[in-house]
N, C-alpha and C positions, 0 to 999 in steps of 0.2 A: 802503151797498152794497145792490142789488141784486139778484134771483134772478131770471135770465130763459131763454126760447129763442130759436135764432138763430133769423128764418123765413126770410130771404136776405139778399142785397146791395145796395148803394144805388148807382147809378149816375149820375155825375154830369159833363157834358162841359165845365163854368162851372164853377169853385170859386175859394174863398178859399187861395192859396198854402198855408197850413197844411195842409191835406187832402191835396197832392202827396203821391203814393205813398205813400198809405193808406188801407185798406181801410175803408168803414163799412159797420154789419151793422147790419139793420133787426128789432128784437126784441121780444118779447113778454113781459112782466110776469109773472113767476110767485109763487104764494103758497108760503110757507114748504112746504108738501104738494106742489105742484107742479103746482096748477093756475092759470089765467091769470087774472087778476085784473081785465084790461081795459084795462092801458095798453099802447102801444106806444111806443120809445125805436129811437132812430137813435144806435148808438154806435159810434165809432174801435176797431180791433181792435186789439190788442194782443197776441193769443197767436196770435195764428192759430189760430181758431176756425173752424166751417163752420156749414153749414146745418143744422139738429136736434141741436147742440148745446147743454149745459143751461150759460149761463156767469156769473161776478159781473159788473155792473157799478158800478163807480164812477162816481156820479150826483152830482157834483159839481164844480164846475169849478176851484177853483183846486186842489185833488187831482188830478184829470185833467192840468193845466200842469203841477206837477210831476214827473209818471209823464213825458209826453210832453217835455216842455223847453218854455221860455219864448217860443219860436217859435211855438207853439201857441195864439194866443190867445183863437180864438173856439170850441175845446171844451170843452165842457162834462161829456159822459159818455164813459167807456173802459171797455172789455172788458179786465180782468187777471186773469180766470183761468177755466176750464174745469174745471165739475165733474164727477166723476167718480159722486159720490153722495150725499145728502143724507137724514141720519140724525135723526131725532126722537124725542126721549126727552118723556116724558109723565109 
């Protein structure tokens, strides 16, 4: 998993039938503290997430097929869940 920000939406008018009506969020790597570490991830939304939202990604793909169903075959990463707040103990 994951810690990232949404920074928007991927727009796309040519896809791979999998992608039909659904959203992919173009996001930002964060470090456990919350800041951006430098990678960027194109991931399928799954909570309905928005823009400057802090969310997990599952960055893995056959986890991602089974969250999504066996239809799905060329994802790799999904958004399943939206954090609310991220606590560090030291």
């Amino acid at each position: 998993m994951k810690l990232a920000r949404v920074l928007g939406t991927v727009v796309s008018t040519i896809k791979h039938p999998a992608f039909d009506h659904r959203t992919l969020l173009y996001c930002d790597v964060l470090t456990p503290a919350g800041d951006p570490d430098g990678q960027r991830i194109i991931a399928v939304d799954h909570v309905q997430a928005g823009v400057g939202d802090t969310v997990l990604i599952l960055d893995e793909g056959n986890g991602a097929r089974q969250i999504l169903g066996p239809t799905a075959q060329p994802v790799r990463a999904v958004i399943v869940g939206i954090v609310d707040e991220v606590e560090l103990v030291r």
